[in-house]
N, C-alpha and C positions, 0 to 999 in steps of 0.2 A: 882752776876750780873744776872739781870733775863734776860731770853729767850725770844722773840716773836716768837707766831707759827703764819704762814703764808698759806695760802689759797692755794697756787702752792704747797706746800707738799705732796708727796707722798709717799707712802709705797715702799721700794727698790726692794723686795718681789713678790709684787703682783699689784701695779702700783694702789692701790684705794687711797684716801683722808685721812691723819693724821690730826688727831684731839688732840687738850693736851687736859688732862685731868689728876689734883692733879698731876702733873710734870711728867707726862708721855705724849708720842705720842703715839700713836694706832688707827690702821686701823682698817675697819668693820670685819675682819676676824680675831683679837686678834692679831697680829703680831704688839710687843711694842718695845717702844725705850725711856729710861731713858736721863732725861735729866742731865748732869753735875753739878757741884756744881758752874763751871768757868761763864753756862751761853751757854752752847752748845750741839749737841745730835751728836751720830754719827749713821751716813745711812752707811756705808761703810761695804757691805759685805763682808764675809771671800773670794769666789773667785775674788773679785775684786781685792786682795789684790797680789802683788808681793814681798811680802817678811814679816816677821812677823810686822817688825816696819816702814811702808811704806812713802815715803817723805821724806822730811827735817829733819834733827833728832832734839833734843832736842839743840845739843850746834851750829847748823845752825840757829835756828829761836834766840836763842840768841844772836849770831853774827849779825844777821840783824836788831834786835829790837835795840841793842845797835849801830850799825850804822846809821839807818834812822833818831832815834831818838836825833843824832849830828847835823841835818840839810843839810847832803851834796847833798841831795834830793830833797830839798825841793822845789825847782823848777819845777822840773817833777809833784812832788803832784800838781802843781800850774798849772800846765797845763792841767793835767790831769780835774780838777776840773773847769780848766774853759770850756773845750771842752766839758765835760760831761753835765755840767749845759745847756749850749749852746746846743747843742743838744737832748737834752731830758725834753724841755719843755712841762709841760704838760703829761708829762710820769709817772708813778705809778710804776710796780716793777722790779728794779734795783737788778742785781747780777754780785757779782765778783767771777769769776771762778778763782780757785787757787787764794784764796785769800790772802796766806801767813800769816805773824803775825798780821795784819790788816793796817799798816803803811798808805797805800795809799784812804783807805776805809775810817779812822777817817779824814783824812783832806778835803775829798772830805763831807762828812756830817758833818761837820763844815760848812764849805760853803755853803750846801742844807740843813739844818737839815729838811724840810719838807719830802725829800726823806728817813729820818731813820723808820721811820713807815712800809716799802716797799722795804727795804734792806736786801738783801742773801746775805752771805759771806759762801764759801765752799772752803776744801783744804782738800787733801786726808791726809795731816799731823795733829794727835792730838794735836802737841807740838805748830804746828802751829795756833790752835784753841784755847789752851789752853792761848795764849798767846794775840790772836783776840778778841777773847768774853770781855774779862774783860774791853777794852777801852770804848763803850758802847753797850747798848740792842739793839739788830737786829736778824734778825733768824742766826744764825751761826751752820755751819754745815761742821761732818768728813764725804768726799763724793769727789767721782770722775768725772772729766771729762769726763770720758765714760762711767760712768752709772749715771748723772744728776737724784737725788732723786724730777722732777719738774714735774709738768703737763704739756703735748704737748700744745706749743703756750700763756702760761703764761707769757712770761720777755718780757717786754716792750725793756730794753738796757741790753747785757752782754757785762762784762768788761774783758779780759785776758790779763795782765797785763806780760808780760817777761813769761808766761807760754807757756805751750802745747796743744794747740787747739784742739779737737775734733769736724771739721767744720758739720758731722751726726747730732749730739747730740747738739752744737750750735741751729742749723736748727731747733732740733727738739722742742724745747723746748721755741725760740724766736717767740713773735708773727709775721703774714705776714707784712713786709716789717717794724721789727724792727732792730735794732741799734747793732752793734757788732763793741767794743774801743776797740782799738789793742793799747799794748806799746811794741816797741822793739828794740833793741839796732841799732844805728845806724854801719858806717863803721867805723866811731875814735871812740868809746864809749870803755873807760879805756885803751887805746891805752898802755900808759904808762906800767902796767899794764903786759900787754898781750906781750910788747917787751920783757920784764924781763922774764917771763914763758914760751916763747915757742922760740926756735929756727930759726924758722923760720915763719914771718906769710905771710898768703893767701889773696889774694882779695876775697869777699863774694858775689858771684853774688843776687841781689835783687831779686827774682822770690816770694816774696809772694804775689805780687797782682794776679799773674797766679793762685797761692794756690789757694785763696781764691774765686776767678773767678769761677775756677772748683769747688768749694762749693755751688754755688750758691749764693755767695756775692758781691754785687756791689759796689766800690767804690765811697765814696762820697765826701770825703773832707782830707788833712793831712797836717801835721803840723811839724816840727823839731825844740829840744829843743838842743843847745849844748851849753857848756860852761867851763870852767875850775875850777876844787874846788880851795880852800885855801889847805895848806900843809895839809896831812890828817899827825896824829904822829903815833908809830911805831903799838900802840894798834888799833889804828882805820883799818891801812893797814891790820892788821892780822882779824879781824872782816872781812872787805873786801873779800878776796881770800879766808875763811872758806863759807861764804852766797851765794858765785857761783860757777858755773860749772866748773871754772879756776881750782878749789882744785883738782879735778880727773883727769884732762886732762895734767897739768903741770907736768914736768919731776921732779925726784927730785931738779939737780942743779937750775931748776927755780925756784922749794919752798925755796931753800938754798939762794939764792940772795935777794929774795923778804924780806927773816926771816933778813937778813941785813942792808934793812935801816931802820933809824931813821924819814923818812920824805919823804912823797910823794905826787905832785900837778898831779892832774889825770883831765883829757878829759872826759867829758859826751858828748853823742850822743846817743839821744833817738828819734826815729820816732812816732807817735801818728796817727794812721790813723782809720780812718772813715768808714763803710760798712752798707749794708744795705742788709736785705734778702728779698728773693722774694716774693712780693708783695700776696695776695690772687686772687686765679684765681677764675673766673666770672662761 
């Protein structure tokens, strides 16, 4: 799958302008980066890194490839894709931060293919690039949230999808008074779920419009998607609880319950909300 190099690229190094050249990146000081056979380059420096194999591992982004790719999603992508189109008319370069396997990236350039010309997908996981690249050609890249391999004020819209926000690095990298898609789980989203695995659960106080407030992001518009799947069967549910945070936080007798049924109709509750950074001062 071939790569597109993109203009907002920069060297992770030393912050000047990557250029391909014969399947390499390289900046004006020699500092190179190979590009993959899949269709991707990785920026992700060794101290950026928390652990040897950082992210998602290899049988998490297959868990989730083989679950998105069931449909029980597919509404979300539809939302996503229409709110995105809708607001970012007339916009040029589009990035999904943490981008995962690509799931929400291909169906969203389905419906804009003008935007793949001018599409970043980045995720600190290979496993998860390795598995993004191949859907189609977009700049795809292994890179973190808190060290954005982008020029200051290049992204028109950034997309953080159920990730971890770095509202700095957002900032710094989104033009004045561009677009920041938030998705994230509502109060019932996998309610089901989450009764099976945890003992006891909590109310979730909403305080990310404050987050995001204190970032220097304004609220513009949101949206709520919820709805009930069809029966997920026993492999889909195990896909499920491997592709989220549930796997590590659940007790064992909650993974012991879960590993027992045969069949499970699960709550979506996803929020979709809207922001915008501060405008360029005069």
């Amino acid at each position: 799958m071939s790569f597109l190099s993109h203009e907002a690229l920069c060297c992770p190094l030393d912050g000047l302008a990557l250029d391909l050249h014969s399947g390499v990146l390289a900046c004006p000081r020699g500092h190179s980066f190979d590009i993959a056979r899949q269709g991707y380059v990785n920026l992700l420096l060794a101290q950026e890194k928390r652990s040897r194999d950082p992210g998602d591992s290899k049988a998490m982004i297959s868990a989730r490839r083989n679950f998105l790719n069931a449909g029980y999603y597919a509404p979300l992508a539809a939302e996503l894709a229409r709110v995105a189109i809708a607001a970012g008319s007339g916009l040029s370069t589009v990035v999904d931060a943490a981008c995962g396997e690509g799931y929400y990236d291909a169906q969203l350039l389905q419906a804009a293919p003008d935007l793949a010309d001018n599409f970043i997908g980045f995720d600190i996981s290979k496993w998860a690039l390795q598995s993004a690249a191949p859907r189609l050609p977009a700049t795809w890249l292994v890179a973190s949230n808190r060290q954005i391999p982008l020029r200051d004020a290049s992204v028109d819209m950034l997309l953080s999808l159920f990730g971890f926000p770095e509202l700095g690095e957002f900032g710094r990298v989104l033009k004045p008074a561009g677009i920041l898609l938030i998705a994230e789980a509502g109060p019932q989203h996998l309610l089901e779920l989450r009764r099976l695995i945890y003992p006891r659960l909590t109310d979730k106080n909403d305080d990310a419009k404050a987050f995001y407030a204190a970032g220097g992001f304004q609220l513009e518009g949101e949206s709520r998607v919820t709805y009930t799947t069809t029966e997920l069967p026993k492999n889909r549910i195990a896909d499920l609880l491997l592709m989220t945070p549930h796997l590590y936080r659940a007790s064992a007798e909650g993974k012991a319950r879960v590993a027992e049924l045969q069949a499970l109709a699960l709550t979506i509750d996803v929020r979709f909300r809207l922001y915008r950074s501060a405008p360029a001062t005069v």
